[in-house]
N, C-alpha and C positions, 0 to 999 in steps of 0.2 A: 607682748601682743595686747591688744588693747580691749577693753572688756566692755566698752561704748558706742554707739555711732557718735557722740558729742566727741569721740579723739579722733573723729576721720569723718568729716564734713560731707564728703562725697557719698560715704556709705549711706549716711544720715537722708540726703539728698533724694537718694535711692528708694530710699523706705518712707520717703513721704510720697514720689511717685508711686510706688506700688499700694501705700493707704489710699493714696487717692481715687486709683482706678477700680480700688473694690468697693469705696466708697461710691462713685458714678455707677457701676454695675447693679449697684444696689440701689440704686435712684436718686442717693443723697447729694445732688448736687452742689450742693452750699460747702459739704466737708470735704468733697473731691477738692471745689476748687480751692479749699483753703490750704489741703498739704499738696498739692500741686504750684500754690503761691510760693509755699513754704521752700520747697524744693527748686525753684525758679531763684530764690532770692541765694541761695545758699550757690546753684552753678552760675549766678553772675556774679557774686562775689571772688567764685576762683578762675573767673573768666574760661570758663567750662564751656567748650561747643554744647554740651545737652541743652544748655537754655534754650537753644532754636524749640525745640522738641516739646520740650513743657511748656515754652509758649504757645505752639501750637494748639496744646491739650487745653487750656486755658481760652484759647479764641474761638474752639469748636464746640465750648462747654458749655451748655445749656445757661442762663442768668439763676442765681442765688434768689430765691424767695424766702430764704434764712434770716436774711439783716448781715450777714455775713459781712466782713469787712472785704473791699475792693483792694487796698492796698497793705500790701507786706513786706514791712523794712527789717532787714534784723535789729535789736538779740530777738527781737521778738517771733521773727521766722527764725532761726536761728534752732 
């Protein structure tokens, strides 16, 4: 069994949507949308229907007054 999300991309995926949304709940828009980026890059890499879905969360996301980076390639989302 595996003892990381770095051994199951999807679970990974998963748990950066769920940082994200507590991260937006909390007003911090800049971190939401960053493990939301994060989580986007990781279901288009496994060609994962959820991309629709975090996209969405991303296009309804308030703009970053962070400096936060716009774009998220892996290893870096990863």
């Amino acid at each position: 069994m595996a003892e990381s999300g770095d051994d199951i991309p999807d679970e990974r995926a998963l748990s950066h949507i769920g940082l994200g949304d507590v991260h937006a709940a909390l007003g911090d828009h800049g971190q939401a949308a960053e493990h939301w980026r994060r989580a986007l890059a990781i279901y288009r890499r496994l060609g994962m229907p959820q991309a629709d879905a975090v996209a969405a969360k991303l296009a309804v996301s308030p703009p970053s007054t962070d400096g936060a980076s716009q774009d998220c390639a892996p290893p870096s989302c990863g």
